[in-house]
C-alpha positions in Angstrom: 3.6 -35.5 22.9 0.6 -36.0 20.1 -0.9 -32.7 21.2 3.0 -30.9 20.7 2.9 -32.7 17.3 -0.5 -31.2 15.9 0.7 -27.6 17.1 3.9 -28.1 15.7 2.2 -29.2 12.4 0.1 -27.1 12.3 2.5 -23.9 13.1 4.1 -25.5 10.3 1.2 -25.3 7.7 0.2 -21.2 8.5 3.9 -20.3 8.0 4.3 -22.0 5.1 1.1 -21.6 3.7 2.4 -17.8 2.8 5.6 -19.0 1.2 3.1 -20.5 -1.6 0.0 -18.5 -1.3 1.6 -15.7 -4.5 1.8 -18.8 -6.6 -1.6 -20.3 -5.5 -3.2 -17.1 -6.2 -1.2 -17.0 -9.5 -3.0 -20.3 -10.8 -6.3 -18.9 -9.7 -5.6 -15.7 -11.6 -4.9 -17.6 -14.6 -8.1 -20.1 -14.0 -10.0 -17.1 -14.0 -9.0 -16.1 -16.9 -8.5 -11.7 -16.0 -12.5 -11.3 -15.8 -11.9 -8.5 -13.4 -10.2 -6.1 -15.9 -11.7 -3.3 -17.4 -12.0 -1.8 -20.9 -10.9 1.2 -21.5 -13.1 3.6 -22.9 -12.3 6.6 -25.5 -14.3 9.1 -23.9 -15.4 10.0 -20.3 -16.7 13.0 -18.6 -14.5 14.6 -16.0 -16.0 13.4 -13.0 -15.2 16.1 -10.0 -12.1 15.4 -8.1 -10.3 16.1 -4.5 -7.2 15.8 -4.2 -6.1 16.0 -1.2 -2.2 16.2 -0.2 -1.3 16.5 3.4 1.9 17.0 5.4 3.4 16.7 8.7 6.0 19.1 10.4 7.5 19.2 6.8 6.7 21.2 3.5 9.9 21.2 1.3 8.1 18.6 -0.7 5.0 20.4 -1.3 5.3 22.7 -4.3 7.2 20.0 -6.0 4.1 17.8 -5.6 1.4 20.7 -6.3 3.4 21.4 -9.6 2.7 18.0 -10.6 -0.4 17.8 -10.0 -1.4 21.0 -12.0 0.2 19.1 -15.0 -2.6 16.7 -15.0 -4.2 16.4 -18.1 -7.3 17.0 -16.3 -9.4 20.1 -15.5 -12.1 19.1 -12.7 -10.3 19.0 -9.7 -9.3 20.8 -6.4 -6.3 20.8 -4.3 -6.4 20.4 -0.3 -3.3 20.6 1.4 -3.6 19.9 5.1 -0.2 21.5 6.4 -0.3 19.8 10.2 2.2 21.7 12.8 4.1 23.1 9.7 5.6 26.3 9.0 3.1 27.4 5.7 5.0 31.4 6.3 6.8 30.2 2.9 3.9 28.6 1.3 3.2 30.0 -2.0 0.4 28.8 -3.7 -0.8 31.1 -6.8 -3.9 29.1 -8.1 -7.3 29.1 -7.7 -7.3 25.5 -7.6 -5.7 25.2 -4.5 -6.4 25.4 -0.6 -3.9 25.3 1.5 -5.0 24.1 5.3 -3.0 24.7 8.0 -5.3 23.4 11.1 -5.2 25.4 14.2 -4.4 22.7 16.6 -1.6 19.4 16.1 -3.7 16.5 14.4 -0.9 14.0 14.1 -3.7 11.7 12.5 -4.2 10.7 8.7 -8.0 10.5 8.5 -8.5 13.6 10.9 -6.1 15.4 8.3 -8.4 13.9 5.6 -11.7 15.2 7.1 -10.3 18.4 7.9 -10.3 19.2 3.9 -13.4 17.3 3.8 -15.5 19.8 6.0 -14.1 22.1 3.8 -14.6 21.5 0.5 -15.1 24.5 -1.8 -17.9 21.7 -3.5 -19.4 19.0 -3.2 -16.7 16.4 -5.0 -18.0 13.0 -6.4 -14.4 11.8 -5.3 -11.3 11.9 -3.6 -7.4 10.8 -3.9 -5.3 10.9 -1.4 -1.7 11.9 -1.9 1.5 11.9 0.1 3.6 15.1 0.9 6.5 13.2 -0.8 4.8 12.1 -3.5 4.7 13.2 -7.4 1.6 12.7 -9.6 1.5 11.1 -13.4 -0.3 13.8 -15.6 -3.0 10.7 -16.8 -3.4 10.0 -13.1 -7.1 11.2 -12.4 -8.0 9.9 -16.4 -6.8 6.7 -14.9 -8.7 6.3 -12.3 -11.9 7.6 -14.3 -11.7 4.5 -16.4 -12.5 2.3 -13.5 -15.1 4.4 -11.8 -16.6 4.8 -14.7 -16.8 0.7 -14.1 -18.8 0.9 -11.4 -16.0 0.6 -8.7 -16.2 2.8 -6.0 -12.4 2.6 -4.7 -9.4 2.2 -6.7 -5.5 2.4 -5.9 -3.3 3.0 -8.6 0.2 2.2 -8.7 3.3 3.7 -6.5 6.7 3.6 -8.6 9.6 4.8 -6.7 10.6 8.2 -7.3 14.4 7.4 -6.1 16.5 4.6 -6.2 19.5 6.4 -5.1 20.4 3.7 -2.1 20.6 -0.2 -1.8 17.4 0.2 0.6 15.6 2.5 -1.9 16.2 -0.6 -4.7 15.0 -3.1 -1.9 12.2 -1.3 -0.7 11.1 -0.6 -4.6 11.3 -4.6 -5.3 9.0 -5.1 -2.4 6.5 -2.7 -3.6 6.4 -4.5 -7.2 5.8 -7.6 -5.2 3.1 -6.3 -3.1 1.8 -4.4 -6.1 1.8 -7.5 -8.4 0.0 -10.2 -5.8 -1.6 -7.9 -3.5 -3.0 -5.4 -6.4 -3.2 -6.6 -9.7 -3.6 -10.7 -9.5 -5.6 -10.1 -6.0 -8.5 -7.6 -8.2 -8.1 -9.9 -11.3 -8.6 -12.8 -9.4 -11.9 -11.8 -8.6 -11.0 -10.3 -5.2 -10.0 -6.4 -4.3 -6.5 -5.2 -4.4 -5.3 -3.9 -0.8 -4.8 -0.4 0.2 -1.4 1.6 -0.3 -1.3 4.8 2.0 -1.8 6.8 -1.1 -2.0 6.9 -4.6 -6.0 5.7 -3.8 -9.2 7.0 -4.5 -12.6 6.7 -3.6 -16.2 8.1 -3.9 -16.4 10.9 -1.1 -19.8 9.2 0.2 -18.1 5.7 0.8 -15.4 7.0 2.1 -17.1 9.2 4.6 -19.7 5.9 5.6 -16.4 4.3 6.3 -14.6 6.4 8.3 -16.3 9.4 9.5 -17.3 8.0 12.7 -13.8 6.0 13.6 -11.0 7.3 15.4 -7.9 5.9 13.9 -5.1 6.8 15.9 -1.5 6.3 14.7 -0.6 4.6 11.3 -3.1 2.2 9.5 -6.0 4.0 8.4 -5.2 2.1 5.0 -6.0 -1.1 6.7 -9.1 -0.1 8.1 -10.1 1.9 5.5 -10.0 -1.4 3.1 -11.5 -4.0 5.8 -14.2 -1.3 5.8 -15.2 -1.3 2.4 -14.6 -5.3 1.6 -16.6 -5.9 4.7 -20.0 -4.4 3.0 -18.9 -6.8 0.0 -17.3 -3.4 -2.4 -14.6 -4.8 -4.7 -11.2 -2.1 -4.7 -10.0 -1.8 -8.0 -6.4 -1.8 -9.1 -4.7 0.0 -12.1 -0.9 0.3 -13.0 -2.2 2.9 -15.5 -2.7 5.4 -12.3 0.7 6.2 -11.5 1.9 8.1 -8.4 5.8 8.4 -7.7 6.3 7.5 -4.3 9.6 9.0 -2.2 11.6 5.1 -1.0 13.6 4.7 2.4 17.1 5.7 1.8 18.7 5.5 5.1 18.6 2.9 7.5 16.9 5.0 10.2 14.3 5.8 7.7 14.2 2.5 7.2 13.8 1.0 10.8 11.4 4.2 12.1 9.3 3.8 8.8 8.5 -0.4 9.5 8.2 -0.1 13.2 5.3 1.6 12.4 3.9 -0.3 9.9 4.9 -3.6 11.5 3.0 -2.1 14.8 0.3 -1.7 12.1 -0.1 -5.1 11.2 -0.1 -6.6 14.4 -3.0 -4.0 15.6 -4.7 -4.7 12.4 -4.2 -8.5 11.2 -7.4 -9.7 13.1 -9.8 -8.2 10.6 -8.9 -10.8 8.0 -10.6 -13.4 10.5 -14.0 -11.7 10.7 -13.5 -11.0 6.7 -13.1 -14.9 6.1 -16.1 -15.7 8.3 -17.9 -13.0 6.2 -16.9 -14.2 3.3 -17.9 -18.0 3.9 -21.2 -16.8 5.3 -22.0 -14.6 2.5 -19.9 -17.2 -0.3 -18.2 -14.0 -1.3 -14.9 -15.1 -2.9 -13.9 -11.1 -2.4 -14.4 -11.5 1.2 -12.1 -14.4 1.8 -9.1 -13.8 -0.5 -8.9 -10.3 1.1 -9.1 -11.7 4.5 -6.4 -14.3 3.7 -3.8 -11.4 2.5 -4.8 -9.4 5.8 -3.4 -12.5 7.9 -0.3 -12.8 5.9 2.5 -11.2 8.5 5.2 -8.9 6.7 7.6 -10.8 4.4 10.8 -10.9 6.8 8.5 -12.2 9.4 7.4 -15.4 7.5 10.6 -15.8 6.0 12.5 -15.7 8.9 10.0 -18.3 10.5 10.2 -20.4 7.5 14.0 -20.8 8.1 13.4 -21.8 11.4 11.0 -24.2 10.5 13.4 -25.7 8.1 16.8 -25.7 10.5 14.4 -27.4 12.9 13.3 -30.2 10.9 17.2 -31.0 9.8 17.1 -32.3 13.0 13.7 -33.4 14.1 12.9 -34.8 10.3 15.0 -34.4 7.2 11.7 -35.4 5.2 10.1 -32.2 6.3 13.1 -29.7 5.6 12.9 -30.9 1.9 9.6 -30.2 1.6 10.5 -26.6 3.0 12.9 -26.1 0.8 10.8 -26.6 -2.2 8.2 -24.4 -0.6 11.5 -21.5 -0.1 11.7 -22.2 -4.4 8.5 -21.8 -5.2 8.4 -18.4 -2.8 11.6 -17.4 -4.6 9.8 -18.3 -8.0 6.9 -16.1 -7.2 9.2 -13.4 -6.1 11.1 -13.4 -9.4 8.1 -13.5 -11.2 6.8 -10.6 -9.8 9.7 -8.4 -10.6 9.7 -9.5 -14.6 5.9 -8.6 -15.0 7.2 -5.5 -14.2 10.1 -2.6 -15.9 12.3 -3.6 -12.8 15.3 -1.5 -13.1 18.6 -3.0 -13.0 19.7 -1.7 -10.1 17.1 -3.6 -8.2 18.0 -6.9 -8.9 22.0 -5.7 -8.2 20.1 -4.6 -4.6 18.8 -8.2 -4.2 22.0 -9.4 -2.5 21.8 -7.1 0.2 18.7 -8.8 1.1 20.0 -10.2 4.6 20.8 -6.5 5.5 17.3 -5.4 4.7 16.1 -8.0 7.2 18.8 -7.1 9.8 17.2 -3.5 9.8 13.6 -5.3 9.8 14.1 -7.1 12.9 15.2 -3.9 14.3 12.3 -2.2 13.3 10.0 -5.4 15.0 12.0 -4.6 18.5 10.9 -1.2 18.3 7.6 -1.4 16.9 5.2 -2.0 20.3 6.5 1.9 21.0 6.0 3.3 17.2 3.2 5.2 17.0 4.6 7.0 20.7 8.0 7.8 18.8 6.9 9.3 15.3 4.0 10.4 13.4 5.7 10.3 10.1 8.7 9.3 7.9 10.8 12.1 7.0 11.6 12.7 3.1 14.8 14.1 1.7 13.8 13.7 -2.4 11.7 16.5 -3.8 12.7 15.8 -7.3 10.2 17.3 -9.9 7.9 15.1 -12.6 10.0 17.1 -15.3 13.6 15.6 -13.7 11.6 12.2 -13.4 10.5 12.2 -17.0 14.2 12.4 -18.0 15.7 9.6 -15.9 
């Protein structure tokens, strides 16, 4: 019976632990007083850019997101787009500035999409960003990112607003992105840590990302979460800057929804492991980057944690009413956190209206977590139905 009381205490603690954690990392944030942001300088020389953009099975996006990246305020660059089993028959792309890639056999794979623009690069590039088919760029996007390579950082992701809020999932998926982005990117840098990895709207110096990942096969979803245990791992801080802004396509339907998180959900279970040997890393090396990092890769996905939290609490309004107190202070302090998140940030209106439908987001979640041991076998990648222009965007 003691031994059933220690696990069930200590089950206890690494739930709730994450409930708290935003607002722990909060007060070390402020205790350390923003060290980790940069200054922004007048004047920098264009440092030579990739861009590389790649697709799969679809390409309706891809001239909107080609258009905005020509508007760049920025002239030392070059477009890759990897087409992967698409139709390019249609493709029009009158610039000298851009490659488009159509490899002769399926890749179905992120990073071997990634390297097949690398072993073709027109020149040798001091860096590259990665960008989604659905994605649209901010014309200061690669100025952005200049500023904190110019910093010394060798990997930086910007931020992803949401280029549609059309649906009550769109809103809810665009107030977990501000979440993510506000603990996860800019408190996790500031605090002296490195902000995790995003899919796209990232960039990095070709070299590290090529010592990184060149020799990995990364099958499926989650090159992101390799990608970033990589570079922590050799002690390499990723930077974060809200300033570098890519528009990022939200899930508007529910099977969007469920296809999309089954994937990432398989993701983090494959994944989560590589916090422990960051922690043990980080204690060996007394590199606070190291630990805060691998702390955030334990942390489950939010429904998880807060669906175990409320059986933690309906459990001890039987076992001890002491104890479901104490959760419930821990469920404020996590709704605290959440709120604060949102008013660091311009939160449209229509995402705290989406708030309420909260419990139907989850419903599709748990959904996604049935199907997500088979992901990867199902789908490749999330289809996009928005293809809305930076001009249109501008205007909203």
């Amino acid at each position: 019976m003691i031994v059933l009381d220690i696990i069930w205490t200590i089950f206890q603690f690494l739930v709730g632990f994450h409930l708290v954690w935003p607002v722990v990392l909060y007060l070390l944030w402020k205790g350390r007083g923003k060290s980790s942001r940069s200054q922004k300088a007048d004047q920098l020389e264009e440092a030579d850019y990739a861009i590389i953009v790649t697709a799969y099975e679809q390409t309706h996006t891809l001239p909107a997101v080609v258009s905005s990246i020509q508007k760049l305020n920025y002239s030392n660059y070059h477009i890759y787009v990897v087409a992967d089993k698409c139709d390019i028959s249609s493709l029009r792309f009158d610039s000298l500035k851009v490659s488009l890639l159509r490899p002769e056999v399926t890749l179905a794979s992120n990073t071997k999409s990634h390297f097949y623009a690398i072993q073709r690069f027109i020149r040798p590039h001091t860096y590259l960003t990665i960008v989604d088919s659905d994605n649209l760029i901010h014309p200061e996007f690669l100025n952005e990112l200049n500023q904190q390579f110019s910093c010394g950082y060798l990997a930086v992701q910007g931020l992803r607003e949401a280029k549609n809020l059309d649906t009550t999932y769109a809103c809810l998926d665009a107030a977990r992105d501000i979440y993510y982005h506000h603990y996860d990117g800019k408190l996790l840098f500031e605090a002296g840590s490195s902000a995790t990895l995003s899919g796209s709207g990232m960039a990095f110096s070709v070299q590290l990302y090529r010592e990184c990942l060149e020799h990995k096969n990364v099958e499926g979803a989650g090159f992101d979460k390799v990608l970033q245990a990589a570079i922590v791992g050799r002690n390499h801080r990723i930077a974060f800057t809200d300033r570098a802004i890519v528009y990022d396509e939200k899930t508007s339907r529910s099977d969007q929804l469920v296809q999309q998180r089954s994937r990432w959900i398989n993701t983090w279970f494959k994944y989560f492991s590589l916090g422990f040997a960051l922690i043990s890393k980080g204690i060996k090396n007394a590199s606070l980057n190291q630990v805060l990092f691998g702390i955030t890769l334990l942390r489950p996905p939010l429904f998880i944690f807060i669906l175990l939290s409320g059986l933690c609490f309906l459990i001890n309004l039987w076992l001890s009413p002491l104890i479901s107190l104490i959760w419930l202070l821990a469920f404020a302090i996590f709704v605290a956190g959440f709120y604060l998140a949102l008013s660091k940030h311009a939160t449209d209106p229509r995402i705290y209206k989406s708030l309420k439908n909260i419990p139907n987001f989850m419903f599709y979640q748990i959904q996604s977590l049935l199907k997500s041991r088979k992901a990867n076998q199902h789908s490749v990648a999330t289809k996009h139905y928005h293809a809305e222009s930076i001009d249109k965007l501008d205007k909203k």
